[in-house]
C-alpha positions as CSV (number, residue, x, y, z in Angstrom):
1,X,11.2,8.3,35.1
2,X,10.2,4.8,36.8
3,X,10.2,2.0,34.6
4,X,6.8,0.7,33.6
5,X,5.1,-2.0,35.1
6,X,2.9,-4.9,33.7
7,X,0.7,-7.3,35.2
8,X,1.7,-11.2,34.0
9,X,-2.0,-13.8,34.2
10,X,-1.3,-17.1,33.2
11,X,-1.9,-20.7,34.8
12,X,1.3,-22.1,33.1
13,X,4.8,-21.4,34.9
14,X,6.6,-21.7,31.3
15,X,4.0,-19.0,29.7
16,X,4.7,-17.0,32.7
17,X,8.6,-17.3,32.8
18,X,8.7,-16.1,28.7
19,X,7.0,-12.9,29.3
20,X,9.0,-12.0,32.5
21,X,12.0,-12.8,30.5
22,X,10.8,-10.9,27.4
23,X,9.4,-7.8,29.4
24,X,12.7,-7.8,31.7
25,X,14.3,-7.1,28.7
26,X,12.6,-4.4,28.1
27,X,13.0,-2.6,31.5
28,X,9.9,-3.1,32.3
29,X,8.9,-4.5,36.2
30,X,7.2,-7.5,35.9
31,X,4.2,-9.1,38.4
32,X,2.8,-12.9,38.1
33,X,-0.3,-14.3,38.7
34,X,-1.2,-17.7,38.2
35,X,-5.2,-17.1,38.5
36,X,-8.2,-14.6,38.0
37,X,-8.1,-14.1,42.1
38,X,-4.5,-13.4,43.2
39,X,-5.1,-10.7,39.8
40,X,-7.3,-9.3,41.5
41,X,-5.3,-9.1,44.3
42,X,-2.8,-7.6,42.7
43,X,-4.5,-4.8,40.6
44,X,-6.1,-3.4,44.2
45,X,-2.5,-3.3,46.2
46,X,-0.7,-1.0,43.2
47,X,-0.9,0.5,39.8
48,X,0.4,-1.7,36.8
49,X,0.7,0.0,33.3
50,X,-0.3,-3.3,31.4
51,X,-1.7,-6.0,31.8
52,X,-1.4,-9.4,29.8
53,X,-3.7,-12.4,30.0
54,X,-4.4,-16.1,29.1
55,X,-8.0,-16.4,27.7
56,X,-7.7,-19.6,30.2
57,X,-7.3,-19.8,33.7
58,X,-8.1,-21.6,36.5
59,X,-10.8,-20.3,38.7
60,X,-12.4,-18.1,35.3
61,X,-12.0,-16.6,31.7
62,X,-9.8,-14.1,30.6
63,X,-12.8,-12.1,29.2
64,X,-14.0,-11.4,32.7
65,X,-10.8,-10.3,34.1
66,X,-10.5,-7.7,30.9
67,X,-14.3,-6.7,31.4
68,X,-13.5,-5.7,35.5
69,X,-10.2,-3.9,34.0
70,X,-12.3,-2.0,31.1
71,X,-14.4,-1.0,34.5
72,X,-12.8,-0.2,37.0
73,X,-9.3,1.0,35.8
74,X,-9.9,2.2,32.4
75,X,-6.6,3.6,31.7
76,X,-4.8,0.4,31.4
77,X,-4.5,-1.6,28.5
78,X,-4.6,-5.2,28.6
79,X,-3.9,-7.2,26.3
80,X,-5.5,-11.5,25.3
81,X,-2.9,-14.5,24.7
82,X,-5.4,-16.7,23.0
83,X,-4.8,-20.3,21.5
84,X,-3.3,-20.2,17.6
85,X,-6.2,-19.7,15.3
86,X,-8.7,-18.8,17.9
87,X,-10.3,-15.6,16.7
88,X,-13.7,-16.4,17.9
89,X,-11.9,-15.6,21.0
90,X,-10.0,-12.7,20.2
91,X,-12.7,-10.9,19.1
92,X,-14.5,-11.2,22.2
93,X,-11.8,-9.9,24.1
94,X,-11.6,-6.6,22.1
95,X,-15.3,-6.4,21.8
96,X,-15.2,-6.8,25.8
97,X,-12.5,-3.7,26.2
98,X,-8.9,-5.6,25.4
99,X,-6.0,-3.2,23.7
100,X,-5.1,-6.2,21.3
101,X,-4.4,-9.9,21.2
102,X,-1.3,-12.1,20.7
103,X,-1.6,-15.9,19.7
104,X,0.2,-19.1,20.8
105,X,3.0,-19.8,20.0
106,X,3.6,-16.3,21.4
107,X,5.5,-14.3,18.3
108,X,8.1,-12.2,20.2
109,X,8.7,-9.8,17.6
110,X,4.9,-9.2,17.6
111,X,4.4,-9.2,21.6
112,X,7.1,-6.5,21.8
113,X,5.6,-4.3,19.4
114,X,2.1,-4.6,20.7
115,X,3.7,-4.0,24.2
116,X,5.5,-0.9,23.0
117,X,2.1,0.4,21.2
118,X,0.4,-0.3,24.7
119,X,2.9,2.3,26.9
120,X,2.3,4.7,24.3
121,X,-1.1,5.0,25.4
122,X,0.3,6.3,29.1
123,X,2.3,9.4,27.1
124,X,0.4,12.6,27.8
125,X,-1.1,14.1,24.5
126,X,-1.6,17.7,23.5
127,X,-5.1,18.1,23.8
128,X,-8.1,15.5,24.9
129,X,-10.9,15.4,22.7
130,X,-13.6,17.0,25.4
131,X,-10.9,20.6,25.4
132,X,-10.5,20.5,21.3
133,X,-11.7,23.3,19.7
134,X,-14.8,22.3,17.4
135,X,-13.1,24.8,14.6
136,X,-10.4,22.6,12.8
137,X,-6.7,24.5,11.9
138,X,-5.3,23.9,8.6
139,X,-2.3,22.2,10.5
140,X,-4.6,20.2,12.9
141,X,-8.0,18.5,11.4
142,X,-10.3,18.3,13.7
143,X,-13.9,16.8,13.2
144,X,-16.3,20.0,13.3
145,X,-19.2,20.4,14.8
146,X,-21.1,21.3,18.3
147,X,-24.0,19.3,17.9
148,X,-24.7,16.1,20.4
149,X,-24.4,13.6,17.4
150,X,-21.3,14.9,16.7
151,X,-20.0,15.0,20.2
152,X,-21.0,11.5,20.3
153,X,-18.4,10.4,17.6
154,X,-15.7,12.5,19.0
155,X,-16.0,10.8,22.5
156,X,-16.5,7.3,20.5
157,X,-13.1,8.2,18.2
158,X,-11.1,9.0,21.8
159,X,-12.0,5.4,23.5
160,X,-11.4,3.7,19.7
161,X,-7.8,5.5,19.5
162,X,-6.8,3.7,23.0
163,X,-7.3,0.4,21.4
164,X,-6.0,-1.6,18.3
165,X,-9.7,-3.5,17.7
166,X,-10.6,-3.4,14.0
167,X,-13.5,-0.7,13.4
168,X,-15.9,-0.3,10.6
169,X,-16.9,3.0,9.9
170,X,-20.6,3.3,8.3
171,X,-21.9,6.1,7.1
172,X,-23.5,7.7,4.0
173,X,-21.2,9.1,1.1
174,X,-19.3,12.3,2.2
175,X,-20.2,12.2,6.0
176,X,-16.3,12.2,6.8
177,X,-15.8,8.5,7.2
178,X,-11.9,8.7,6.5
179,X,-11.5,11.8,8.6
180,X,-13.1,9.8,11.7
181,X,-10.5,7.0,10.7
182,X,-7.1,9.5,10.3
183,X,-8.3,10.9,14.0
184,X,-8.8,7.1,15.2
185,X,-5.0,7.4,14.3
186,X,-3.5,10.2,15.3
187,X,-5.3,10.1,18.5
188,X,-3.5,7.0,19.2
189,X,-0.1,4.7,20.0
190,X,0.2,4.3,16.2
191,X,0.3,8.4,15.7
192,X,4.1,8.1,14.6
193,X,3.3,5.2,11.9
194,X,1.8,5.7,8.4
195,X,-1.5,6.2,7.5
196,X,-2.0,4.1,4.3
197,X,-5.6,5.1,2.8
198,X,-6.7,3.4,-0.4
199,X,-10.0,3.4,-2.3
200,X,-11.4,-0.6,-2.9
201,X,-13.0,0.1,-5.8
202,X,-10.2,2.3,-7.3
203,X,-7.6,-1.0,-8.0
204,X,-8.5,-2.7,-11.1
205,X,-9.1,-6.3,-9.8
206,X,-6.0,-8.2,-11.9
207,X,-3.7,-5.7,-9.5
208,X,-5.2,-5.9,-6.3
209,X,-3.1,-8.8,-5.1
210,X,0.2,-6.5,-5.9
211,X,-1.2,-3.5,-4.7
212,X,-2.3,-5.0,-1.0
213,X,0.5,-7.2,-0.5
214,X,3.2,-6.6,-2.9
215,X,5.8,-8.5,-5.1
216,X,8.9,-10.2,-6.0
217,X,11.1,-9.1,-9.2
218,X,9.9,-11.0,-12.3
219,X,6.7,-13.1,-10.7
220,X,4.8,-12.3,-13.3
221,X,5.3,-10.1,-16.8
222,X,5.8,-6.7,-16.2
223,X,7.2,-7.0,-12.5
224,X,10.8,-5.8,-13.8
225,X,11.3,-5.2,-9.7
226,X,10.1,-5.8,-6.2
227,X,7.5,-3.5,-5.3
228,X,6.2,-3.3,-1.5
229,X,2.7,-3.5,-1.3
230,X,0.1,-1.3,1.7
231,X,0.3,-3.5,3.7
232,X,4.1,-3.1,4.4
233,X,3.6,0.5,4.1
234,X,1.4,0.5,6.6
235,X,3.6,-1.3,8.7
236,X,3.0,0.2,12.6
237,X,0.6,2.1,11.8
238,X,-3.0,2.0,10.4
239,X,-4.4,0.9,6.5
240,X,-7.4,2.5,6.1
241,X,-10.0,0.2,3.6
242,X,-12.4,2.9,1.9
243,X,-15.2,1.4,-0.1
244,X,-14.4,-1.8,1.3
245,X,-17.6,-3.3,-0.1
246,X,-16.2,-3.3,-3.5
247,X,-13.5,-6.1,-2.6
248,X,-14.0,-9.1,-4.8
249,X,-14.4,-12.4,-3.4
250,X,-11.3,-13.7,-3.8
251,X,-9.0,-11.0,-2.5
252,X,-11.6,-10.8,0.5
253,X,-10.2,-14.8,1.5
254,X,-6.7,-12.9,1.2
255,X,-7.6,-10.0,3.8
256,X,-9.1,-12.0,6.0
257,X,-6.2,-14.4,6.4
258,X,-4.1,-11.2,6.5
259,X,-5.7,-9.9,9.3
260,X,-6.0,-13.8,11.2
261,X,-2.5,-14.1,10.9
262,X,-1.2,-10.8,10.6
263,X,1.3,-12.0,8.4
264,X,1.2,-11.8,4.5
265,X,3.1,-12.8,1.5
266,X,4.2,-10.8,-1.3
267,X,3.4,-12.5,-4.7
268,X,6.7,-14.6,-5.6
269,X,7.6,-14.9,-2.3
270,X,9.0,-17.9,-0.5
271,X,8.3,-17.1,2.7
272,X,5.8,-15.2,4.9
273,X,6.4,-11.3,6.6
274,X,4.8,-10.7,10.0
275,X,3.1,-6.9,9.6
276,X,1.7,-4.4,12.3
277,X,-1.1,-3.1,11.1
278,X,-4.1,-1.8,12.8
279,X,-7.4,-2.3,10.0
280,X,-9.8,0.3,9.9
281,X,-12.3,0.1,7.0
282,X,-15.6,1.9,5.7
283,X,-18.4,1.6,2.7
284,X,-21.6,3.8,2.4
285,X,-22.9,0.7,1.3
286,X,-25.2,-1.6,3.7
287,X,-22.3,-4.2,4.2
288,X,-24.8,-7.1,6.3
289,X,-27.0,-7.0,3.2
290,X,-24.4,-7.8,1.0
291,X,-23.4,-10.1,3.5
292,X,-26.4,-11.8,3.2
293,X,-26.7,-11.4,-0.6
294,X,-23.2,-13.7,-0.8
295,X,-21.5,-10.7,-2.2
296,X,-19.5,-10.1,1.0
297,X,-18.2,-13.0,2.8
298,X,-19.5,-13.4,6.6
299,X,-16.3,-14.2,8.2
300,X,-14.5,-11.1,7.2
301,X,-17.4,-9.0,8.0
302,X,-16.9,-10.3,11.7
303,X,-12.9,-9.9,11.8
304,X,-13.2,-6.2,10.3
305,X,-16.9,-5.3,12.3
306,X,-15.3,-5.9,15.7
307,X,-16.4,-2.5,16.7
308,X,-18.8,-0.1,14.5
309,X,-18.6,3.9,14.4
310,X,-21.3,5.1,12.3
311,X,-20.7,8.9,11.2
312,X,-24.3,10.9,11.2
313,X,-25.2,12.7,8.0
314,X,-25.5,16.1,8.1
315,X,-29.0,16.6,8.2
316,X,-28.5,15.0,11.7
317,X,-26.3,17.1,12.4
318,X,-28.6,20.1,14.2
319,X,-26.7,24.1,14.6
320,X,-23.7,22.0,12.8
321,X,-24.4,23.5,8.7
322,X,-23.8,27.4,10.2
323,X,-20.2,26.8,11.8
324,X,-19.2,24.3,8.6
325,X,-19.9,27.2,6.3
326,X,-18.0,29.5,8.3
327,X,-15.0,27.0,8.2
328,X,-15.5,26.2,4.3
329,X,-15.7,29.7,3.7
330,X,-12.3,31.0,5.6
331,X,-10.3,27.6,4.6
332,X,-11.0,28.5,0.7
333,X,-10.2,32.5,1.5
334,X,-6.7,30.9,2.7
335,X,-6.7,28.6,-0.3
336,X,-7.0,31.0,-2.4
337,X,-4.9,34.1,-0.9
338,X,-8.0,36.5,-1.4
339,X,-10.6,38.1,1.9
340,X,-13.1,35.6,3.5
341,X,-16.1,35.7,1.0
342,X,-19.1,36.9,3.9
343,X,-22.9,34.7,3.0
344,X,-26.0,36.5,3.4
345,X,-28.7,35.9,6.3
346,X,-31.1,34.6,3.7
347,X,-28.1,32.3,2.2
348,X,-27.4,30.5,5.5
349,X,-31.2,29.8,6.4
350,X,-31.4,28.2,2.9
351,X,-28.3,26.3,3.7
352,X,-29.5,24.9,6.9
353,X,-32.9,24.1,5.7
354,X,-31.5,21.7,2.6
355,X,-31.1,18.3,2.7
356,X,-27.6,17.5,1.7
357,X,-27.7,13.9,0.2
358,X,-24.5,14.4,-0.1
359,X,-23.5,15.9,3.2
360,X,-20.8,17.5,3.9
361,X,-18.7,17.3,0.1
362,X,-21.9,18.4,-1.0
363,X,-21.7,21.5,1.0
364,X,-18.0,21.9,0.3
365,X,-18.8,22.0,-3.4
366,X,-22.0,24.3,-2.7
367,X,-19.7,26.8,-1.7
368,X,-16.6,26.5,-4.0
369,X,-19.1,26.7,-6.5
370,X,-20.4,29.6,-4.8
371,X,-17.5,32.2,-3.8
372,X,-16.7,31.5,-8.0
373,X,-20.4,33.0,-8.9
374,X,-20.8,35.6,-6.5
375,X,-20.6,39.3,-6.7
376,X,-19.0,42.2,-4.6
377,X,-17.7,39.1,-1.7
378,X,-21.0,38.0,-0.6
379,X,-22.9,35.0,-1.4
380,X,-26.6,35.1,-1.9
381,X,-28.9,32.5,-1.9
382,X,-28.9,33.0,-6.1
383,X,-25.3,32.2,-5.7
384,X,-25.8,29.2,-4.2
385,X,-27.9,27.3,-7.1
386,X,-29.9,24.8,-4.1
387,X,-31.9,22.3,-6.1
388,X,-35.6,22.9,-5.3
389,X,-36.6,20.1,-2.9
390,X,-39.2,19.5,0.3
391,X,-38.3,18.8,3.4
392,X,-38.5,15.4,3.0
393,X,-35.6,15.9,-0.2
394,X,-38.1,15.2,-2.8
395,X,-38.2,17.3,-6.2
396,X,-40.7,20.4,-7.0
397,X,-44.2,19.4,-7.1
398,X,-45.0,21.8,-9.9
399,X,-41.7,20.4,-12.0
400,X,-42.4,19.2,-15.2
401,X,-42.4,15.7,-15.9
402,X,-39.6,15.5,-18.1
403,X,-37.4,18.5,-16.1
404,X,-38.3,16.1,-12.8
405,X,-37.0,12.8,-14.1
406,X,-33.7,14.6,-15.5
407,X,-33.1,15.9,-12.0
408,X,-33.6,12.5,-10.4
409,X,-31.1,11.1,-13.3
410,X,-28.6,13.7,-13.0
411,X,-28.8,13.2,-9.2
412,X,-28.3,9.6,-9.7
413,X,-25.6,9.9,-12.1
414,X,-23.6,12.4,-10.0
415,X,-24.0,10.3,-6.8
416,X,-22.2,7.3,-8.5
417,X,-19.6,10.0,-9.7
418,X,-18.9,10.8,-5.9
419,X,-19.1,7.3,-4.9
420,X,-16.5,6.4,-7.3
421,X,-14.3,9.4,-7.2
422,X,-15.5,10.5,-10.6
423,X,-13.9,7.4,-12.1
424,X,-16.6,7.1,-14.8
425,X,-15.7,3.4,-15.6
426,X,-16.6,3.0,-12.0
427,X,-19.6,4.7,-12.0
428,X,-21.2,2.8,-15.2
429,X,-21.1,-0.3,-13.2
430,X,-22.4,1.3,-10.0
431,X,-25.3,2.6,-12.1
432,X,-26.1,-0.5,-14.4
433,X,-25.2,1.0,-17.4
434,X,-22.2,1.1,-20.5
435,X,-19.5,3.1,-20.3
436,X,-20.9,5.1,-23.6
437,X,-24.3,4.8,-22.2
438,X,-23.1,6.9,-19.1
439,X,-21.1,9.4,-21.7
440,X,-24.0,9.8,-23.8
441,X,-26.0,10.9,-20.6
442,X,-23.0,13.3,-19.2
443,X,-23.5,15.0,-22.6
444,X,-27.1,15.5,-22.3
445,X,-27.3,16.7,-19.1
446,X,-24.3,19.3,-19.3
447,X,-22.5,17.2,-16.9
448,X,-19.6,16.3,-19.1
């Protein structure tokens, strides 16, 4: 194999001397340019497999050189040197197409890393995303589905893999939103690394510090010995924020210097750690509302929004519901060691007419709930126990009052379950209420 070849742009001779030196040390070929033209040059007489560049140069900006690179040679990563603390700028460069970003004083340790992540990119893979097959294996999770929304997101989860920009993920509650973020992943240079997933909302707020970022042996009562925290778990690969929205103020100051710096320090530490980490985070909440309600601070909302994926529900999802089922249906036969439970005609129009406001864990626990009721191998619509609704997903006209009101309640209350991971505690707060308030309800309702 030939060594790999990079593309050096930068108007200072010392700038340009470190990386050779750095780069050469890697075995990879080095070429030099000291402006946006004689890159330009360059990039039309031969092929380079990355490409680093000053955000400052003499006849232009960095941005525009990454913008012509993003368009006309797509496969190769290139990569911003921006000025320390600059973010402002290093967000526009991923936003415009760029792999990553390293800041001055150049970090070595960091540059090679983000330069090995980079060739990774030029290793063939299995499969691409347009030759998957829309069925997932047990080994292999795919994201299922034919429809065009969801061929949308797979197309939007290949070009997110090829770089290391921080991505949001919206979507309502049970789309998929950490599946999308665990293919973002595996699809890319980091594939080898962890994949460190935690729920915000989960970590009581006096441990979230520890838990993030980790600690030294007896800085505080109870830490009898050093504990390593995600973040350094999740070093070279990705941490995956679910339920990000429910980050309190103060440990959202924390993550965002994290990610400025990409550095962190344990609690008791002395010193700082540099960490690899690629953020991905999602909410089902509406996260520039609560930006503009102060109960999500602006600045972070910019360093983690740098690109959004927004996962359709499955209403949205049209010819999506039948192939699901089928899925559901032989993935809980394997479960469970017994035949693939068949669904009736009747069972599957019923299915693809409802609403889901809960999407697609709603329709996994339709089903579960399901194969347990049914009779003789064959769900029937009976079996499936829809709550009457419209089209528009609102209760039975002819309801009682007092039967209607309890649907909307339990509806409620069970949404807040599922947002919260049945952590009633959780889901009292979500829903305004006391934690015996909420039990007293479970009771009622025969939810407990």
């Amino acid at each position: 194999m030939t060594n790999p070849v990079a593309l050096i742009v930068d108007d200072e001779p010392d700038i340009r001397e470190l990386l050779e030196i750095t780069l050469g040390r890697m075995e990879i070929i080095t070429r030099s340019a000291a402006d946006l033209a004689q890159a330009y040059a360059l990039l039309e007489q031969q092929h380079f497999d990355l490409c680093l560049t000053d955000m400052q140069l003499p006849d232009g900006n960095g941005i525009t050189l990454v913008e012509r690179i993003s368009r006309h040679y797509p496969e190769l990563p290139v990569a911003m040197i921006t000025a320390h603390g600059n973010m402002e700028s290093a967000i526009l460069a991923l936003k415009a197409g760029a792999f990553d970003f390293v800041s001055k004083p150049i970090d070595l340790q960091i540059l090679r890393q983000l330069v090995k992540a980079a060739l990774k990119l030029h290793k063939p893979k299995p499969a691409s995303p347009q030759t998957q097959s829309p069925v997932a294996t047990a080994s292999e999770p795919r994201l299922l589905g034919q429809s065009p929304a969801i061929g949308a997101v797979r197309t939007m989860i290949a070009k997110l893999a090829r770089s290391q920009a921080p991505v949001y993920i919206s979507g309502e509650s049970g789309t998929g939103k950490e599946l999308a973020a665990r293919l973002i992943h595996a699809q890319g240079p980091r594939a080898e690394g962890a994949f460190i997933a935690i729920n915000c909302g989960a970590i009581p707020h006096e441990l979230m510090e520890s838990e993030f970022f980790g600690h030294k042996k007896g800085s505080f009562t109870g830490a009898v010995s050093d504990k390593e925290g995600l973040f350094q778990a999740a070093h070279g690969g990705t941490l995956f924020l679910d339920e990000v929205a429910d980050l309190p103020l103060g440990m959202q100051v924390k993550l965002l210097r994290a990610i400025q710096e990409k550095s962190i320090r344990s609690i008791g530490a002395q010193q700082e750690s540099s960490v690899d980490v690629r953020i991905l985070s999602a909410t089902h909440k509406d996260l520039a509302e609560l930006v503009n309600q102060g109960e999500f601070r602006q600045d972070l909302f910019y360093r983690i929004n740098v690109i959004e994926l927004h996962i359709p529900a499955l209403r949205e999802r049209e010819g999506d519901i039948e192939l699901l089922t089928e899925h559901l249906l032989t993935q809980s036969a394997i479960k469970n060691g017994q035949p693939k439970t068949d669904i009736e005609t009747s069972a599957m129009k019923a299915l693809c007419s409802y609403h889901f406001p809960g999407n697609i864990r709603e329709l996994e626990n339709i089903l579960e709930r399901a194969v347990t009721l049914c009779e003789g191998n064959l769900v029937t619509t009976e079996d499936l126990q829809l709550p009457e609704q419209s089209a528009a997903g609102e209760g039975n006209p002819n309801q009682p009052l007092e039967e209607y009101l309890g649907d909307i309640e339990k509806q409620a209350i069970i949404k807040a379950l599922e947002e919260t991971r049945w952590n009633r505690t959780a889901a009292a707060k979500k829903l305004g209420i006391s934690f015996r308030a909420l039990r007293y309800r479970l009771e009622k309702l025969g939810l407990d």
